[in-house]
N, C-alpha and C positions, 0 to 999 in steps of 0.2 A: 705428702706424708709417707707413701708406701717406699720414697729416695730417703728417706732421714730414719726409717726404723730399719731399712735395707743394711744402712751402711755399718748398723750393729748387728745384725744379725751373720752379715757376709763379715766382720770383723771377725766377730768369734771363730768362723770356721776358718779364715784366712790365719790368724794367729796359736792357735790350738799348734797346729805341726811345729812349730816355729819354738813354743815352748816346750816338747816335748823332746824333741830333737837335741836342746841342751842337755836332757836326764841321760839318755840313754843312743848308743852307736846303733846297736841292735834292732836290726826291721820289727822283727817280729815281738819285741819286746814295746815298742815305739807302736803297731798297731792295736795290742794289748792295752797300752797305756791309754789310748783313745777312746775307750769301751766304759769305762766310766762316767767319766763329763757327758759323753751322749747320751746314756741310762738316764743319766739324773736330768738331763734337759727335757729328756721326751716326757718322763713321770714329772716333772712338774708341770709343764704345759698341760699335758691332758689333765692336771689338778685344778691347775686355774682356771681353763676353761668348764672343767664342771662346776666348779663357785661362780665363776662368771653368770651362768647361766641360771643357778639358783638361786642367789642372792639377786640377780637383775641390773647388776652394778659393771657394765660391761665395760664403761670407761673409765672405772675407779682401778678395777684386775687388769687392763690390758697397760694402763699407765704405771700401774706398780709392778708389773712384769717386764717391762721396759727395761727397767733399770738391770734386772739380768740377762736379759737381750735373748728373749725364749719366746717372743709373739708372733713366729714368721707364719703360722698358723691361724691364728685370732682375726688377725683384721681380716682376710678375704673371705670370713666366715661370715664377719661384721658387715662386712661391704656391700656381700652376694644376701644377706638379711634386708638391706636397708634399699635395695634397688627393686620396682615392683614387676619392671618386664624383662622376658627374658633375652632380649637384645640388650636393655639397659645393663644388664648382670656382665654378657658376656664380655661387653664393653668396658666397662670398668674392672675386671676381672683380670683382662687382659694389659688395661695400661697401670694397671697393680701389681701384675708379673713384671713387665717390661722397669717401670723403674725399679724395680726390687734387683733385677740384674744387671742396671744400671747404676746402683748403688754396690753392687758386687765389683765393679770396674771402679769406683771411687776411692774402696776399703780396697782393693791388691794396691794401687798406686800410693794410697800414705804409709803402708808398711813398707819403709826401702830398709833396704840393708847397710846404710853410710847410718842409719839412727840407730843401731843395734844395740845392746842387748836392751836396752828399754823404750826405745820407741816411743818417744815421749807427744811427739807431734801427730804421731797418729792416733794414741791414746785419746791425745785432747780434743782431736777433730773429730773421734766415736763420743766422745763424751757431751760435746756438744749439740752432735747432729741428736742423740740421745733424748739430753734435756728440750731441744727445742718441740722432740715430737712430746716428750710430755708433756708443755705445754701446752702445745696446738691440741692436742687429745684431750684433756681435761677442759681447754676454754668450749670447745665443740659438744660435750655434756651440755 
């Protein structure tokens, strides 16, 4: 699971430069530009993780968060919840970092630059790895 919501999460930040780069020549206009998108990713994660948690509906918020690819936070929170020793935790902890930056190498390699400016095969291969974790999330409720 932690490879297939990796590969949108490391999507996002691999592709971010990539469209920003098109707007403007300018470094420092271009790190500007990125100041944004990150704002709004972090205030919504920390939003849904507080409903998450009050409403009790962990797998319903983390699967509808999905679709904006802002849960790189949630599940090891979910994980390190659901594990009762603390070898168990650190164990699974660890191999939930590990493919998370293993899905960081899957997302640099579908953004090539022969599919430019829309990237269409990479799109569809974040899109899919996506929907599959929302399924596997939701049937595991």
């Amino acid at each position: 699971m932690a490879l297939m919501y990796g590969v949108g999460v490391a999507s996002s930040s691999n592709f971010l430069p990539t469209m920003i780069k098109r707007l403007t020549k300018d470094a420092a206009k271009a790190n500007l530009y990125t100041v944004g998108p990150n704002l709004v990713a972090s205030v919504s994660q920390l939003t849904l993780t507080f409903l998450s948690d009050r409403y009790q509906q962990w797998a319903t918020f983390t699967a509808g968060s999905t679709a904006f690819n802002l849960i790189a936070n949630l599940i090891p929170v979910w994980l390190a919840a659901n594990v009762p020793t603390t070898t168990g935790r650190a164990g699974s902890l660890g191999m939930n970092y590990m493919a998370m930056n293993l899905a960081g190498i899957v997302s640099s390699l579908t953004f090539r630059a022969e599919d430019g400016p829309v990237y269409a095969p990479a799109l569809i291969s974040v899109g899919v790895t996506q929907g599959i974790f929302m399924v596997v999330f939701l049937l595991m409720r």
